[in-house]
C-alpha positions as CSV (number, residue, x, y, z in Angstrom):
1,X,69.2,-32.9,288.9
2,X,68.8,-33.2,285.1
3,X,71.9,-35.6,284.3
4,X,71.6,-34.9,280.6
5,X,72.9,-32.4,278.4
6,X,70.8,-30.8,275.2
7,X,71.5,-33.8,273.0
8,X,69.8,-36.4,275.2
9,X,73.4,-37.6,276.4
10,X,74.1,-38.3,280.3
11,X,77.0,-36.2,281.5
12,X,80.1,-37.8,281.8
13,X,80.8,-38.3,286.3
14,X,83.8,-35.4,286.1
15,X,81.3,-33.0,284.8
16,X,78.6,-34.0,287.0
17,X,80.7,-34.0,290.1
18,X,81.9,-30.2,289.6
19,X,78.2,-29.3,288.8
20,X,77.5,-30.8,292.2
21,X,79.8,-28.2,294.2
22,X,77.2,-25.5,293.2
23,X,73.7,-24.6,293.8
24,X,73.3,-21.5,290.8
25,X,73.8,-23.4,287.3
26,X,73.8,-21.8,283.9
27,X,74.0,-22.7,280.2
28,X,76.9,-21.1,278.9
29,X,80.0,-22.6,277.0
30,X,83.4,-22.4,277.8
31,X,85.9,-20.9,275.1
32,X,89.0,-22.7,276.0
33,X,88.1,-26.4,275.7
34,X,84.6,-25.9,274.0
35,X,81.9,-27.7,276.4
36,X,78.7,-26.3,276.0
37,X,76.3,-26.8,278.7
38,X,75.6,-26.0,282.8
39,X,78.4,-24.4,284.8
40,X,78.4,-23.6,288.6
41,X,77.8,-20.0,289.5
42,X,81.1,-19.3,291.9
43,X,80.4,-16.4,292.6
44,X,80.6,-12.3,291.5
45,X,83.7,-10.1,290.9
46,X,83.1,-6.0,291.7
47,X,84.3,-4.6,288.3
48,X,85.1,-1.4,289.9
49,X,88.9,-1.1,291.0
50,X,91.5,1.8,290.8
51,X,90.4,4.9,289.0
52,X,87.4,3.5,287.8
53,X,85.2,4.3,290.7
54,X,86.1,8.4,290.4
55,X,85.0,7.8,286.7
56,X,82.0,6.8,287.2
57,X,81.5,9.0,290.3
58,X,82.8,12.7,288.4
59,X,80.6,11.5,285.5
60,X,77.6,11.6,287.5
61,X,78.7,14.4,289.3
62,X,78.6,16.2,286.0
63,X,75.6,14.9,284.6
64,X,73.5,16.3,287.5
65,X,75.3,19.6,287.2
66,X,74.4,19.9,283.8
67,X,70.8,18.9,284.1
68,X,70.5,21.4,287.3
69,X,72.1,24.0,285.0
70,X,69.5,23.4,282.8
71,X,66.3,23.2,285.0
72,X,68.2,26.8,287.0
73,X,68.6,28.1,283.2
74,X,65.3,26.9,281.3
75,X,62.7,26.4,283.8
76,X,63.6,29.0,286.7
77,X,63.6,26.2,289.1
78,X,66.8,26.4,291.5
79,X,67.9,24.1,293.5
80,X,71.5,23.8,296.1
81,X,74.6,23.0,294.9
82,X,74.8,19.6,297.1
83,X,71.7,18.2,295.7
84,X,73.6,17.2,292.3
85,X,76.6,16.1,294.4
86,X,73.9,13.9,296.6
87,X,72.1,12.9,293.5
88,X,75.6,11.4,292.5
89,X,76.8,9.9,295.4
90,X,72.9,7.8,295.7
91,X,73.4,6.8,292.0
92,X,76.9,5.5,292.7
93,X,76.7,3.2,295.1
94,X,73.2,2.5,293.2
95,X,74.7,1.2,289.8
96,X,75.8,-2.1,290.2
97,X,78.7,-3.2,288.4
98,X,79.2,-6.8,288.8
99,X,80.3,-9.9,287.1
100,X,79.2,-13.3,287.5
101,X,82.0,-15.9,287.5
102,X,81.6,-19.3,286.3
103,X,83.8,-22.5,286.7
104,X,83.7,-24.6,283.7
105,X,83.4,-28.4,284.7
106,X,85.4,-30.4,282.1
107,X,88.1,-27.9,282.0
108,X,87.8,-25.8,285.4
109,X,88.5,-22.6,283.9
110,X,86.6,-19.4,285.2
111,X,84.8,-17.1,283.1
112,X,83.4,-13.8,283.7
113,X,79.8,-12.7,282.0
């Protein structure tokens, strides 16, 4: 493990301890106590909760609707009714919408990115 930071400086043991707890490391800084440097990947947070999911899920329901509207309207080509719906369903379990979260090692804050 690189024990320095971008100045050339070794890491003060606190920092380097925390870092130790985690195998993913990134360069990110830390807006509550300013460090700027590696922090430990924790883990990921599933931003979709509550109504969100149905959001996401109608919106790509109508999307497809529309662009089978428009292939039915402008091209001749027809298609059933459940292939937007199953065009939708694919897409939204496809889109992944995830957060990283980080633990900051001099102040052990977490921060989402």
């Amino acid at each position: 493990m690189n024990d320095q930071n971008n100045n050339g400086n070794v890491l003060p043991e606190h920092i380097r301890e925390s870092l130790a707890r985690y195998t993913v490391h990134e360069n990110i800084t830390c807006l509550q106590c300013g460090y700027s440097g590696l922090m430990g990947v924790k883990g990921e947070k599933d931003m979709v909760s509550g109504s969100s999911w149905a959001i996401k899920f109608f919106s790509l329901l109508a999307v497809f609707g529309i662009v089978l509207y428009i292939a039915r309207e402008q091209f001749g080509i027809s298609f059933p009714w459940w292939l937007g719906f199953a065009a939708a369903v694919v897409f939204h379990f496809l889109i992944k919408n995830t957060k990283k979260i980080y633990e900051c090692p001099n102040c052990q804050s977490e921060l989402l990115k």
